[in-house]
Every structure is written in structure tokens, then in C-alpha cells.
C-alpha positions in Angstrom: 79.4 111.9 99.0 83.3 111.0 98.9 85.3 113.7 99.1 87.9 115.0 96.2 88.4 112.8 92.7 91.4 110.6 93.9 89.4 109.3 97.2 86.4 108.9 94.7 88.3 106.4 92.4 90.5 105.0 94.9 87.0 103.9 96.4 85.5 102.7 92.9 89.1 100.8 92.7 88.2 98.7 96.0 84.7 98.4 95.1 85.0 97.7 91.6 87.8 94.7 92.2 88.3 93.8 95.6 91.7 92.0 95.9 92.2 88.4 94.4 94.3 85.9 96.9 96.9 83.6 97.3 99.3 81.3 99.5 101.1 77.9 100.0 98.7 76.0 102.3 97.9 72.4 101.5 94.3 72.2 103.1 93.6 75.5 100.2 91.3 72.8 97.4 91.7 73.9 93.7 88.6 75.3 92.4 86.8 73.0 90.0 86.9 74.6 86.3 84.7 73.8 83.8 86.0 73.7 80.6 89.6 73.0 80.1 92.2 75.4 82.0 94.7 75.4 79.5 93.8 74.0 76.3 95.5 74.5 72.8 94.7 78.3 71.9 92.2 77.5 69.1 91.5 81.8 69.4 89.0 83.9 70.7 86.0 85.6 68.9 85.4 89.4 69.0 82.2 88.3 71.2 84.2 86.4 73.8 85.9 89.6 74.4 83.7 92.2 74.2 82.2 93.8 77.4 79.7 92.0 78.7 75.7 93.1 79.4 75.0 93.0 83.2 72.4 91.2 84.6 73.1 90.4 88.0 73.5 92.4 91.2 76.5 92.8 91.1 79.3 92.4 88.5 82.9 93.4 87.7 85.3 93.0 84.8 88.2 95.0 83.1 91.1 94.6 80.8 94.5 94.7 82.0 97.7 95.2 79.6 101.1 95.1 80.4 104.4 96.3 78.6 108.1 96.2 79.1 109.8 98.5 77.0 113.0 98.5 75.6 113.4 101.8 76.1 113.1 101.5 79.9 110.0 101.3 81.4 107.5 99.4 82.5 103.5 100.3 81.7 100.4 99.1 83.3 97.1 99.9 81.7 93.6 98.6 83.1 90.1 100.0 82.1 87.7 98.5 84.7 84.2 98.3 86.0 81.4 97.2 88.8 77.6 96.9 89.0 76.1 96.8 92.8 72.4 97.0 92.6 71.6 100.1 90.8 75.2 101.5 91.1 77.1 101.4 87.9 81.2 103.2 87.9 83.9 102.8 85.2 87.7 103.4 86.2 90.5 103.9 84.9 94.0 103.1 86.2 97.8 103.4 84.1 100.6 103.5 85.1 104.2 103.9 83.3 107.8 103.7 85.5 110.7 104.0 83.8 114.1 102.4 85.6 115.0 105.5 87.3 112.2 105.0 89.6 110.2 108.1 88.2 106.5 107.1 87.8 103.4 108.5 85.8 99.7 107.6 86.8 96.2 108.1 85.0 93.5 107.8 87.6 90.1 108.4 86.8 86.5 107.3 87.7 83.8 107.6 85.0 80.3 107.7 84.9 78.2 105.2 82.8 77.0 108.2 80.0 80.6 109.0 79.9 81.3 105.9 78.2 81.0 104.5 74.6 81.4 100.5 74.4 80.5 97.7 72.2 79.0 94.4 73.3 79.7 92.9 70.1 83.7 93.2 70.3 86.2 94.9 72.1 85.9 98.5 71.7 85.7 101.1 74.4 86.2 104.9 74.8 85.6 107.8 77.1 86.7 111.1 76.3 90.2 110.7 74.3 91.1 107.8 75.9 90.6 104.3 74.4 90.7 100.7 74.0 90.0 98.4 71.1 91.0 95.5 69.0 90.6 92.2 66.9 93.3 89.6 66.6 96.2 89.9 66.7 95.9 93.6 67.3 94.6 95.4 70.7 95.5 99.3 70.7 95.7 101.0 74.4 95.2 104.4 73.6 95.4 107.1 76.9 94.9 110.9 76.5 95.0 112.2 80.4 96.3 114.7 82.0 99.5 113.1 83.6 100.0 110.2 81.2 99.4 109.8 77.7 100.1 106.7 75.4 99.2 104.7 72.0 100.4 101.1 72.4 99.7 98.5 69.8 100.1 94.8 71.0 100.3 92.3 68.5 99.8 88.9 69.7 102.3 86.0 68.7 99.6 83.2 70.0 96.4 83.2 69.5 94.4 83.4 72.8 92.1 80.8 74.5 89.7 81.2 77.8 91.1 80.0 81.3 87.8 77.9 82.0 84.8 79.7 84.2 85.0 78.9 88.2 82.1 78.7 90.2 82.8 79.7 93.7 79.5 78.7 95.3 77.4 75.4 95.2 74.8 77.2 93.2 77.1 78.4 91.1 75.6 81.9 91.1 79.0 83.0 92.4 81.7 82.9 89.3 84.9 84.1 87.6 86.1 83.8 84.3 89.2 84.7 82.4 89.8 85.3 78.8 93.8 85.5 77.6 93.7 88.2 75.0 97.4 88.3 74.5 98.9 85.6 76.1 103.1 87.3 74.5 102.4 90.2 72.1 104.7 92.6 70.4 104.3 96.4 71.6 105.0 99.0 69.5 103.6 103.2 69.7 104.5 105.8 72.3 104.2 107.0 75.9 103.6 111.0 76.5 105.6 111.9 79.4 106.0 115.2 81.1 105.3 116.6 78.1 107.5 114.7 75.7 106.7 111.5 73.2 109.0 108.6 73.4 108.7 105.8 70.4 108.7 102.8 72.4 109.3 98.8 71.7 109.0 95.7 73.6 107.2 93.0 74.4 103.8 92.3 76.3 100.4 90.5 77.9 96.6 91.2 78.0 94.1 89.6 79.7 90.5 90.5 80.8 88.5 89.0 83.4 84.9 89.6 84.0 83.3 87.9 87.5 80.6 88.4 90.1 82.4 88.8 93.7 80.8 91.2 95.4 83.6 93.7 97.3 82.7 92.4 100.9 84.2 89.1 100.1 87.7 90.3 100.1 90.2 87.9 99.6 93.5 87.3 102.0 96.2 87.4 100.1 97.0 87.4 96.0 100.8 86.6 94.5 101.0 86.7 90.9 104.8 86.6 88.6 104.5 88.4 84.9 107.6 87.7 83.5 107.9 88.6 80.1 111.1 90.1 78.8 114.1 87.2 78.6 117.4 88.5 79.5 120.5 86.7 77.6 121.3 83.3 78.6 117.8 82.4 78.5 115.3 80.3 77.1 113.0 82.5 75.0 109.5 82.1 77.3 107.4 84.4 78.6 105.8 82.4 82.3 102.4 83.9 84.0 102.1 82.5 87.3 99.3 83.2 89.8 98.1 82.0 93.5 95.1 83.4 94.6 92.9 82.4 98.0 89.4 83.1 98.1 87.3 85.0 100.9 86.9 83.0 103.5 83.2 82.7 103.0 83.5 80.4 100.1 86.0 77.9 102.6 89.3 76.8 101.8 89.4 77.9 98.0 92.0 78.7 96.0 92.6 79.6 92.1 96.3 78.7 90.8 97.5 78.9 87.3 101.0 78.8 85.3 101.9 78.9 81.7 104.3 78.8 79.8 104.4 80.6 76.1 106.9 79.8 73.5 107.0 82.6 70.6 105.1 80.1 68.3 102.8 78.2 70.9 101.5 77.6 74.5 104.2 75.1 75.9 102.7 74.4 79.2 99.2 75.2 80.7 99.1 73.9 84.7 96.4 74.5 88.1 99.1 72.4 89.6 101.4 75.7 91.5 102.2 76.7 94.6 103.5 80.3 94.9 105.2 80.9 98.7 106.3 84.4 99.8 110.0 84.6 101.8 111.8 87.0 103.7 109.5 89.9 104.4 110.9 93.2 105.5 109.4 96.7 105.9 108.9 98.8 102.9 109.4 102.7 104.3 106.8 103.9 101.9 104.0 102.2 103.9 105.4 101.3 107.3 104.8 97.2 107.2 106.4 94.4 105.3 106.3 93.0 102.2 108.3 89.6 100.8 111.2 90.2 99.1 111.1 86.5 97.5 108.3 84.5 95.6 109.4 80.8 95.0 107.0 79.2 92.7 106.7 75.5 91.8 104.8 73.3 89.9 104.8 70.0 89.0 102.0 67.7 87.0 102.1 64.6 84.6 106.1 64.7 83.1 106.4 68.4 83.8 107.8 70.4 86.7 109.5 74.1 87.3 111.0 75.4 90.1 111.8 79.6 90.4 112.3 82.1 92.3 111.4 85.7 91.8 113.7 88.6 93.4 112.5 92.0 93.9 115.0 94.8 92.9 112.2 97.8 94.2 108.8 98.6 94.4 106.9 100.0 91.5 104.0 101.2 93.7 102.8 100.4 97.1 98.9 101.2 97.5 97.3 101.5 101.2 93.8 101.7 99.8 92.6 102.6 103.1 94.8 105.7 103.5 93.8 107.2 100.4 90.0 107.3 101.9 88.9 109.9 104.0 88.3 109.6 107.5 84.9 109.4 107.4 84.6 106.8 104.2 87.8 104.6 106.0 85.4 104.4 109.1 82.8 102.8 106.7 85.4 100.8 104.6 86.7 99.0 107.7 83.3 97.8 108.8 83.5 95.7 105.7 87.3 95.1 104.6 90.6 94.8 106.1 92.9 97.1 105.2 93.1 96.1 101.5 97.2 96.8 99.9 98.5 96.8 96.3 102.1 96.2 95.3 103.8 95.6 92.3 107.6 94.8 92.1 110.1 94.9 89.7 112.7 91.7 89.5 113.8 88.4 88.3 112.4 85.4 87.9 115.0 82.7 87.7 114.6 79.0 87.6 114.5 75.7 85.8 111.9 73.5 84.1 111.3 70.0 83.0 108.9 68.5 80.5 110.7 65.0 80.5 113.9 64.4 81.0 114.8 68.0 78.8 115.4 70.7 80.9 115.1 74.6 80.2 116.6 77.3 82.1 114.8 80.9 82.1 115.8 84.2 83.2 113.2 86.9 83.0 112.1 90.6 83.6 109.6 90.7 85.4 106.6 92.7 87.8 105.5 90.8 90.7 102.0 91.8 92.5 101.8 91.3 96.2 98.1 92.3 97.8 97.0 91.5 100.9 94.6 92.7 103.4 95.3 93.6 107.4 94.5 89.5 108.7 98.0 89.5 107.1 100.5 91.2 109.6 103.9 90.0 108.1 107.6 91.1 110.4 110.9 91.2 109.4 112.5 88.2 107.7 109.1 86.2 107.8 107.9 84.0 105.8 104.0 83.6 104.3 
């Protein structure tokens, strides 16, 4: 049995997602999608969203939301899941960080019976703490002990799903990715140390639901969520991903970009390179991290060239170090030393559609995981 309640959920955390990947390597081949990538949101049914009925082995899926506020801080809310054989865990995982660096987590794993869910829409609740919603309207509702919040996002675009990807030739092995809230408007309140704070700003909701079992840990994952234009810009909010696959599928990798205008999806693109620059050592953790992500893409008329700069770290996660020493023993037979990062910054840069050309500016949270086959120095480059 694992020892005390965080090294119980930090473990469901690794088993329940593993870590996506990602890096600039030319002999990395896209993953074939089926079904279009990024065509015209034409919106999502409650069904498409709901939590899926598992059948397999083993499955995973959760819903992630993200919010910058106006009042000054950033919030991160994921409700999450995994099926391995008969084994069945639910997690929980928010986070809110205001700019003074002060942070607020809600960590919790949860049994199946502890858990009320809908397979017809998406609905979810255990205990006090909630998520639902229809479009345009998905409520993020958290009632824990170190973090509370009731955050309404109300989506300007409808949402669409990124394709499925089959990651083996039988195509038993798959990942799919539904954009709930592709730029919504947040509205509610956080509970902090006691004290509610109305809260506006503006935010993105996704949900993924897959079949990589946690052995098949990928390399290395980059991803850009920059939502919140700062003056001067263009008014966009640009998700940008680069993810490599485990090894034991070969040289795979799953890339996206897109672009959202209030009204509409501009641009929808596999065709993106993310690169990381001038690693240095965070003292949190004891090993580097890149301080830069350039990210360009290019296909048909369009092209976009940015660079994201991280001002500090929101949180730095050694998943390995929050294990005790017995479980790490086990962990490390299978994984290498899986790490979470997010970042605050900005993403600055230039696009093209044409001959018209856009500049942007944006707030944004970068996410840098990698495992220990990654062992990045001073001022390198990956």
C-alpha cells in the first residue's frame, strides 16, 4: 500500500496520465489523423463530451481548464482518470497562483463509489466539488480544503474535435481530443486562505480521453497557452503543442497550433515545430529547464514565427520525489524520472496568412515535461 494521501495521488497522477512529448527533430513523422485536425467548429454534442464507458484494459481521460484572471492569477483545474485491468482511480488536481508567486493546490485521489458522472453529458461530482456544462457554459466548481472556486466559462467559439490518432498499426492504441472551449469568458470566484475574490478573465477547456498505458512514457512534451492579449496586440488567443511519443511506437510525434479570433477559428495547423533554448538550472529541483520556446509553423499561404519567454516557474513537479522510497524503487523500473513544469511568460511573434501580417503579444503558461533520458546543462539547447 502507498504511503500517506499526497504520495497516493502523486502516484494515481503518473499512472493515470503519463507525460505527453515533444521536440524539433525532422526524422519525428506526424501522426496520421483521421478526421480533419482542424476543421470549421460546427460544435460539439453533450455526448461527445461526456465521460466515456471503459472497455479496454486500460484507459485514461480528464478535463483540463485554464483561466487568467484579471485580478491576478492564474488557475489550473483538471478532474482526471485511468482504468488498468481491474484498477479504476479518479484525481483531482487545481491549482491557483496569483503574481506574487503565492500558490494554492487541491490534490486529491478518489475512489470510483466516490464519484457521481454522467455518460450522457458532461457532468461530474464528488463530494462538494464539481464539473459540468452544455454550450457555451462549463462551471468548475472546487470545495477542498486548500482551494476553493466557482468559475463559469463561457465559450466565444463553438468547439470541434482534434481528429482521433492511432498510435499502433492495429489501431488498438489511440488518442483523441475534444476542444470544449477553444477562448471562453470566466467569470465566479476563487476561495483563498479563507477569503472569496470575484474574479474575471478570459480562458480554455479541453478534454482528452486515450488508451496509453503509463509504461509508455513519453520523452519530452512543450506546449504554449497563451490567452490573455496585452496592448499592442492582435486580439488572438494561440494554443500550441509538440509532443513525442514513447519510443515503442517509433519516431512519432503529435503537433498542433491554432489560432482563435473572438468570433471564429482563424488558423488550425499539424504543420509546428516547437524547439526549447537556453536551459538553466531551476533551484527548486536541482536540473535545468529552457528558459525559451520558439515555435514556428508554416503550411499552404500561412506561417508564424514566436517565441515564448519565461518570467518564473508556476510549479516544478519531480514526480519521483514525491514517492516513497520503496514505491520510487518500483516507479523506476518502469519510467524515468517523469517532471512537470508550468511557466508563466510571453509569447511574442508575427503571423502571416498572405501577404497580411498580424503581430501578437500574449500572457501566457508554458508546460515543460520531460523524463530523466533528458539531462539538459546550462545554456543548452533541446
Amino acid at each position: 500500500m502507498i504511503g500517506g494521501k499526497r504520495e497516493k495521488w502523486i502516484f494515481v497522477l503518473l499512472l493515470g496520465l503519463g507525460l505527453l512529448s515533444v521536440a524539433a527533430d525532422s526524422q519525428y513523422k506526424i501522426v496520421e489523423i483521421t478526421g480533419d485536425w482542424a476543421h470549421k467548429p460546427v460544435g460539439l454534442t453533450d455526448k461527445d463530451i461526456a465521460w466515456k464507458n471503459f472497455t479496454g484494459f486500460f484507459e485514461n481521460e480528464h478535463v483540463f481548464m485554464l483561466a487568467r484572471l484579471d485580478e491576478g492569477y492564474w488557475f489550473v483545474g483538471m478532474i482526471f482518470t485511468f482504468k488498468y485491468g481491474p484498477q479504476r482511480r479518479w484525481g483531482l488536481y487545481a491549482l491557483a497562483a496569483d503574481d506574487s508567486g503565492r500558490r494554492w493546490f487541491a490534490k486529491r485521489e478518489i475512489k470510483p463509489e466516490e464519484v457521481k458522472l454522467s455518460y450522457e453529458k458532461l457532468s461530474w461530482r464528488s463530494g462538494n466539488t464539481w464539473v459540468e456544462g452544455s454550450y457555451p457554459v462549463y462551471t468548475m466548481h472546487i470545495e477542498e480544503p486548500n482551494l476553493g472556486a466557482h468559475l463559469e466559462f463561457k465559450s466565444r467559439v463553438k468547439g470541434w474535435q482534434s481528429g482521433r490518432w492511432f498510435l499502433t498499426p492495429d489501431h488498438k492504441t489511440f488518442g483523441e481530443c475534444f476542444i470544449i472551449a477553444p477562448w471562453a469568458d470566466v467569470s465566479g470566484k476563487l476561495v483563498l486562505d479563507g477569503k472569496t475574490i470575484p474574479v474575471h478573465g478570459l480562458g480554455y477547456s479541453d478534454r482528452y480521453h486515450g488508451n496509453l498505458r503509463f509504461d509508455q512514457t513519453d520523452p519530452l512534451f512543450y506546449s504554449v497557452r497563451a490567452i490573455k492579449p496585452m496592448p499592442g496586440s492582435e486580439d488572438v488567443n494561440i494554443q500550441a503543442s509538440y509532443d513525442h511519443l514513447s519510443p515503442s511506437f517509433g519516431k512519432l510525434t503529435v503537433p498542433g497550433l491554432f489560432i482563435i479570433q473572438p468570433d471564429r477559428l482563424e488558423v488550425g495547423t499539424m504543420k509546428v515545430i516547437i524547439r526549447g533554448e537556453n536551459a538553466s538550472i531551476d533551484p527548486k529541483v536541482g536540473y535545468a529547464f529552457p528558459r525559451k520556446l520558439v515555435v514556428d509553423a508554416a503550411e499552404g499561404d500561412f506561417s508564424l514565427h514566436g517565441v515564448f519567454v519565461a518570467d518564473r516557474s508556476i510549479e516544478v513537479l519531480d514526480i519521483f520525489k514525491q514517492l516513497p522510497a520503496y514505491i520510487r524503487a518500483i516507479a523506476e523500473l518502469f519510467w524515468k524520472r517523469p517532471v512537470y513544469s508550468k511557466w508563466e511568460g510571453r509569447f511574442r511573434g508575427s503571423y502571416k496568412i498572405g501577404s497580411q501580417e498580424k503581430r501578437f503579444d500574449l500572457l501566457a503558461i508554458a508546460e515543460i515535461n520531460y523524463t530523466g533520458s533528458i539531462n539538459l546543462k546550462d545554456g543548452e539547447d533541446f
